[in-house]
C-alpha positions in Angstrom: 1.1 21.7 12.5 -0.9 21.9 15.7 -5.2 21.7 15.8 -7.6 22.0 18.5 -9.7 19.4 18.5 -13.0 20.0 16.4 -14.8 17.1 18.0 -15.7 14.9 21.0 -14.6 11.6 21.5 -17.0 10.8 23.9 -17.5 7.4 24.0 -17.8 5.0 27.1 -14.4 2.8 27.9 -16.2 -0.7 26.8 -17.4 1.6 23.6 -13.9 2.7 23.4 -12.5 -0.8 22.9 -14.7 -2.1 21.2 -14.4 0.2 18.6 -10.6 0.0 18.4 -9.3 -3.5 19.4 -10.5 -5.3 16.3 -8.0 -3.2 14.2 -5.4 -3.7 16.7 -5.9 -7.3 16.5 -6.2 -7.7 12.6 -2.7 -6.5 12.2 -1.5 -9.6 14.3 -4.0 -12.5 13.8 -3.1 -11.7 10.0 0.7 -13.0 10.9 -0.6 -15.9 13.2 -3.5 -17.3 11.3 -1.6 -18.3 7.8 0.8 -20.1 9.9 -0.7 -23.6 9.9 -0.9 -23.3 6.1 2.9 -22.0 5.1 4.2 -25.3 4.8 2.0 -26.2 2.7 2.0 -23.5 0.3 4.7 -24.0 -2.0 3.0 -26.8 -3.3 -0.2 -24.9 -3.4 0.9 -22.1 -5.3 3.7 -23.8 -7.8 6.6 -21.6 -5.9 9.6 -22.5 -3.3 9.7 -22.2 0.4 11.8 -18.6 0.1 9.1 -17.5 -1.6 6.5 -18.2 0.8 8.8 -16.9 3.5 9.1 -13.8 1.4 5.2 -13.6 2.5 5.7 -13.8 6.5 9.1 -11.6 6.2 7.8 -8.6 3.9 4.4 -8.8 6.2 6.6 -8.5 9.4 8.5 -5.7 7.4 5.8 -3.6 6.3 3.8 -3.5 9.4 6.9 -2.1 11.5 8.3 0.0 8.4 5.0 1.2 7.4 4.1 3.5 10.7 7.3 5.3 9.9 5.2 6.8 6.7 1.5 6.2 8.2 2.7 8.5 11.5 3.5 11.3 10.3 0.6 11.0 7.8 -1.8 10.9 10.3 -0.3 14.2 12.0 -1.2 16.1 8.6 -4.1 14.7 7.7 -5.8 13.4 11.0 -6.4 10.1 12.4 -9.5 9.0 10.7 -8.7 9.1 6.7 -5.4 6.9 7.9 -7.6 4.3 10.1 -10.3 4.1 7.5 -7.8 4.1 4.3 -5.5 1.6 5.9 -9.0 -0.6 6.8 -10.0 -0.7 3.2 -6.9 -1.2 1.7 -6.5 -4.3 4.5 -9.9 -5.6 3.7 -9.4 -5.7 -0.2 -5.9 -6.9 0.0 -7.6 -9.8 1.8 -9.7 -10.6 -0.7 -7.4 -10.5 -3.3 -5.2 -13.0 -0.9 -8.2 -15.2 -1.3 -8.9 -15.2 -5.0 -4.9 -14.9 -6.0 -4.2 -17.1 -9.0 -0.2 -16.7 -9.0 2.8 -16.5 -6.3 3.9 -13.2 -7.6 0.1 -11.6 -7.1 0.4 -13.6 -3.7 3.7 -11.8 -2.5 2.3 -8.5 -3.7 -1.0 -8.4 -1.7 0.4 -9.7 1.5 3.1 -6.3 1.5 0.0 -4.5 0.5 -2.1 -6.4 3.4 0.8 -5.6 5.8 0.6 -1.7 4.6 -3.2 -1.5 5.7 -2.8 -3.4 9.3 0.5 -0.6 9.9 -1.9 2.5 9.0 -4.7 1.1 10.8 -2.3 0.4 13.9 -1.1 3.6 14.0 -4.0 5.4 13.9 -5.1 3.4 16.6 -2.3 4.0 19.0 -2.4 7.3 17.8 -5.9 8.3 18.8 -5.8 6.3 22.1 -2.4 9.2 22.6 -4.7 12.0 21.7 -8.2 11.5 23.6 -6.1 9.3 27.1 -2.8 11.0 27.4 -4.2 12.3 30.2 -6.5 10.3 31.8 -6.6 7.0 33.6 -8.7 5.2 31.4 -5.4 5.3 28.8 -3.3 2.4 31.4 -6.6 0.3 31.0 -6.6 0.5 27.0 -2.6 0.3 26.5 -3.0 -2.7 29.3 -5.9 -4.8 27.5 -4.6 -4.1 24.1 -1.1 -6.0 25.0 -3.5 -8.4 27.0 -5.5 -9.0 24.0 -2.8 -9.4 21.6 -1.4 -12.1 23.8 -4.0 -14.0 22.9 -3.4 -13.9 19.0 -0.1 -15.8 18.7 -2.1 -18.8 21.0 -5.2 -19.6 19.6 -5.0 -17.6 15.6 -2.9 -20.4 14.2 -5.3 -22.8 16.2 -8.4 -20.8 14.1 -6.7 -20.8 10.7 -5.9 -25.1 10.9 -9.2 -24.9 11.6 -10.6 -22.8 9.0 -7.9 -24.4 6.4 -9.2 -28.0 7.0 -13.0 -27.9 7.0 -13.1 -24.7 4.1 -9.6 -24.4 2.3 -6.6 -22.1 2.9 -8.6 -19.1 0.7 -11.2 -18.9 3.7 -8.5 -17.5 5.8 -7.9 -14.6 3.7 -11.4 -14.1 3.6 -12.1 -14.3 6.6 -9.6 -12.2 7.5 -11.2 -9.5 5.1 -14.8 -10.2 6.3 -13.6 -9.3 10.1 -11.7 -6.3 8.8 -15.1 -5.2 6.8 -17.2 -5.6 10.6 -14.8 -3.7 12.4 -15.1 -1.0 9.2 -18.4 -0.6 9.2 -18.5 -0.5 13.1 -16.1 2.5 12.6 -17.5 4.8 9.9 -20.0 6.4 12.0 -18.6 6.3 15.4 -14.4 6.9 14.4 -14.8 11.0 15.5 -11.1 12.7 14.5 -8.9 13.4 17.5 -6.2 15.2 15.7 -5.7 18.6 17.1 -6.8 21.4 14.5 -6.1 24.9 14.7 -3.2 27.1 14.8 -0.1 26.4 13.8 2.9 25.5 15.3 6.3 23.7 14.6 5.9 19.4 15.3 8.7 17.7 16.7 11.0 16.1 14.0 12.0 12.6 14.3 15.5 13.7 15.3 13.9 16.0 18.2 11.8 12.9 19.6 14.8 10.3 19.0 17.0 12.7 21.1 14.3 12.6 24.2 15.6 10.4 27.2 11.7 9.7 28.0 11.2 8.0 24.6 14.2 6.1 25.1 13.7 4.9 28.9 9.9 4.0 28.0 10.4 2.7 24.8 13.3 0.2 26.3 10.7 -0.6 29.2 8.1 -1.3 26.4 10.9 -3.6 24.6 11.8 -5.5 27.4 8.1 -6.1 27.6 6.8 -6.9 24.6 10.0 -8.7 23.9 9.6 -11.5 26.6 6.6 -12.3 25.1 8.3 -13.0 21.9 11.0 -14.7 23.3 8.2 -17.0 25.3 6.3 -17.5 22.0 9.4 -18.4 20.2 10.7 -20.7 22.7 7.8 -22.8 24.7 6.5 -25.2 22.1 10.2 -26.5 21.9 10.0 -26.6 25.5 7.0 -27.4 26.6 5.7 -29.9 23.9 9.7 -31.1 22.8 11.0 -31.8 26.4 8.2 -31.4 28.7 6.1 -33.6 26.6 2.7 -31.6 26.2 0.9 -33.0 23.6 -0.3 -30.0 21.4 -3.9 -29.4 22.6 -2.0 -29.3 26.5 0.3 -26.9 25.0 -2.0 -24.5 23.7 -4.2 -24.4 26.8 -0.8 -24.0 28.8 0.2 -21.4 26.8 -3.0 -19.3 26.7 -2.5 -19.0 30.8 -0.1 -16.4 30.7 -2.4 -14.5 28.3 -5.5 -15.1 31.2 -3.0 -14.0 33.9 -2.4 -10.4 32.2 -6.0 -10.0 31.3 -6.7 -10.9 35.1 -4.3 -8.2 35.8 -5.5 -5.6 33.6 -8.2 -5.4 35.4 -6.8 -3.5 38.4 -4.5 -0.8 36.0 -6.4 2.0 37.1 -5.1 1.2 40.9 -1.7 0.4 40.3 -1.4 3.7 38.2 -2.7 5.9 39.8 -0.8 4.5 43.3 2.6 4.6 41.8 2.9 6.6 38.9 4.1 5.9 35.5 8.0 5.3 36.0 6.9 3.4 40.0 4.9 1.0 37.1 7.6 0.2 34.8 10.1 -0.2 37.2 8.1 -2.8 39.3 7.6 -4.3 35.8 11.2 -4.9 35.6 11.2 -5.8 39.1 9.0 -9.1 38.3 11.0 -9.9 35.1 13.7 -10.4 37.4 12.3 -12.0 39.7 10.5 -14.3 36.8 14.1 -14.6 35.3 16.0 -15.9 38.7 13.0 -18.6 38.7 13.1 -19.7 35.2 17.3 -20.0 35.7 16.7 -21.7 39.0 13.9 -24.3 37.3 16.6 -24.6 34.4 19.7 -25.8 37.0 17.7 -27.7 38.9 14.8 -29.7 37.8 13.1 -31.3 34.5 11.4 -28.9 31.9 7.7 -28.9 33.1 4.8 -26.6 34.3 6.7 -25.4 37.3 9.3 -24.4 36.5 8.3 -22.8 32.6 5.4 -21.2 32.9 4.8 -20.4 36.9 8.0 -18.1 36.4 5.7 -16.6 33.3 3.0 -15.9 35.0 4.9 -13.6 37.2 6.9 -12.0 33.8 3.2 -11.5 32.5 2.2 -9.6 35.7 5.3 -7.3 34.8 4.4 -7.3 31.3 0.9 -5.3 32.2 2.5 -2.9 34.6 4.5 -1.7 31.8 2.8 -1.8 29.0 -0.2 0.3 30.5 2.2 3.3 31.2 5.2 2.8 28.7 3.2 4.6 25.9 2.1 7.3 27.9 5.5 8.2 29.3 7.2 7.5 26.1 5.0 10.0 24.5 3.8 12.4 26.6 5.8 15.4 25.3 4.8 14.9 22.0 1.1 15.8 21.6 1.6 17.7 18.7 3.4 15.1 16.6 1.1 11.9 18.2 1.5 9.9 15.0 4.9 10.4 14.4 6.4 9.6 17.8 4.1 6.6 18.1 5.2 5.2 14.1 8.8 5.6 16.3 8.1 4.0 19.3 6.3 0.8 17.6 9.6 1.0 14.8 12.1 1.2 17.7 10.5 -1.6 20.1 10.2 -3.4 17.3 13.9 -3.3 15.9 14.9 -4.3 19.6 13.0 -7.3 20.2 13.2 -8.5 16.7 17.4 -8.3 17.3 17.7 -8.7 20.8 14.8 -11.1 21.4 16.1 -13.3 18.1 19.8 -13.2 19.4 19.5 -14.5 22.8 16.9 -17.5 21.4 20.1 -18.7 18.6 22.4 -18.2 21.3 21.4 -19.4 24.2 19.5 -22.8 23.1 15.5 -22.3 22.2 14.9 -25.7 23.8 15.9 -24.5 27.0 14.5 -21.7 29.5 18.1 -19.7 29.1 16.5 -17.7 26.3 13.8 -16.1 28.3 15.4 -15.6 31.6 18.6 -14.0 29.9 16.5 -11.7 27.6 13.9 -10.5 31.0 16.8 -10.2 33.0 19.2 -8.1 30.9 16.6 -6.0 29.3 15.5 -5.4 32.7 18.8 -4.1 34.1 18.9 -1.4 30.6 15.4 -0.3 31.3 16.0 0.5 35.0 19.5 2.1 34.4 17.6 4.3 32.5 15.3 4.9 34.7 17.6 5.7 37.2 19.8 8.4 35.6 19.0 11.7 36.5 17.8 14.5 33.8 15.2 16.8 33.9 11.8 15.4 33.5 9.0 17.3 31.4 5.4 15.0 32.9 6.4 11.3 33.1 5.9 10.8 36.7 
């Protein structure tokens, strides 16, 4: 079903974010956070390491799984009940992750955790779809929210060590529920519904929005992305701290620079957008993966692991990283306004499935104590998304 919308999201762009990010962020710090403390936790909680693993897999599992259900949810029943519903259900599960008295309990709440950070995601991305489709500010949100994010995987397991040594591993999961009950309360009276709401007409099916060639090219764009971030994240402390020698407080700070150097060039989405359009964006995004890959190869033949050669090239791979994110959802999506939920549950599941396979394959095959990883990943994911950009079909708006 298709709705006019009965109200006005009429918020400033600083209102905007600050409203939304903090779900946006929950969903991830909640992965990054517990790290410090997994090895530790079989002992803790009287179980083996599979177990414990069980807790970081199912979590990883649910969040990507779960928009499948919370999408199309949110496209019946409207964005709000999904945001606010997942929010609670995140903030108790927390809780319970803080007073849980046996493994089993344990494994439970963390799916159930994982189930209220995937509706709460989706609503998110769902309701910056329906109120920015069409509108500049949307590049500035999709931009800072990837920005943002960047940051978690640095400095959350840097916060829960903290937290774990000077108050105990429950504080985590408390505070993680006391963050998700600020952002909640911040949202009751200002989260307006955006859904559509009047007048019927037929939604696209997950078959009709699977079969689009603009989901596909933006969503492989999105991938490549998103997915040399994870291959970074998954590879530098091998590199950087195993053969470069960064101690771990030089590694973090390293690290966070590629984070800085997207957030630095967030801030000029509007221009870039609005100069070169949405598939001009992506495909100079690919352009600087490239160009970050031939670099990181280059550093990898010829010299030492270091600085220079590891993270200059990323600097350049995050600058790509920003001029696609800020468009891929927008041209991934843009046909499907009256099934927003759905297609974005998709695009999140799809992306997801990609860089979890591809990103994993090329780390195990290529060495993850060497720069091969990275560049192979940027540069063949680079070559799919522009082959797709460059086959010609009719286009329906992404421009």
């Amino acid at each position: 079903m298709s709705y006019k919308k009965t109200t006005t999201w009429n918020l400033s762009l600083p209102s905007a974010l600050l409203l939304m990010a903090p779900f946006d962020i929950l969903a991830s710090l909640a992965m990054d956070i517990y790290l410090p403390v997994v090895p530790a936790m079989p002992g803790i909680r009287d179980t083996t390491a599979s177990t414990i693993q069980l807790t970081l897999s199912l979590y990883m599992v649910m969040l990507g799984a779960g928009q499948v259900l919370f999408g199309p949810l949110s496209d019946r029943i409207g964005r709000r009940p999904v945001l606010i519903g997942g929010a609670v259900l995140f903030l108790v599960t927390s809780l319970a992750l803080a007073a849980a008295s046996s493994a089993a309990a344990f494994v439970v709440m963390r799916l159930l955790q994982a189930a209220g950070a995937s509706a709460a995601l989706v609503a998110t991305f769902a309701t910056v779809r329906d109120v920015y489709a069409e509108r500049p500010e949307g590049a500035v949100i999709y931009g800072l929210f990837g920005s943002m994010l960047a940051f978690v995987p640095a400095l959350g397991p840097i916060a829960g060590a903290l937290i774990a040594e000077h108050l105990g591993w429950r504080a985590i999961f408390a505070t993680l529920g006391l963050l998700a009950a600020a952002a909640l309360a911040h949202a009751l009276p200002r989260w307006k519904e955006t859904r559509s709401a009047a007048g019927p007409v037929v939604a696209p099916t997950f078959g009709t929005i699977l079969r689009s060639p603009d989901f596909w090219t933006y969503t492989l764009g999105f991938s490549a992305a998103m997915g040399a971030f994870f291959v970074f994240f998954s590879t530098a402390p091998r590199v950087l701290i195993g053969r470069a020698g960064f101690s771990e407080v030089g590694f973090s700070v390293v690290f966070a620079t590629a984070a800085l150097v997207m957030i630095l060039t967030t801030r000029f989405t509007k221009r870039f957008v609005s100069r070169w359009g949405i598939a001009g964006c992506v495909a100079r995004g690919m352009a600087m993966l490239l160009v970050g890959a031939a670099l990181l190869a280059a550093g990898q033949l010829l010299w030492q692991p270091s600085f220079s050669t590891f993270v200059l090239p990323m600097w350049l791979i995050a600058v790509g990283i920003v001029f696609t994110s800020s468009v891929a959802a927008n041209g991934a999506l843009h046909a499907f306004g009256d099934a927003a939920g759905t297609a974005v549950a998709l695009y999140f599941c799809v992306e997801s499935l990609i860089v979890g396979a591809v990103g994993t394959v090329f780390v195990v095959a290529l060495g993850g104590d060497t720069a091969w990883p990275l560049a192979g990943y940027c540069a063949f994911m680079a070559l799919v998304t522009l082959a797709a950009l460059g086959i010609p079909r009719r286009r329906t708006g992404a421009k």
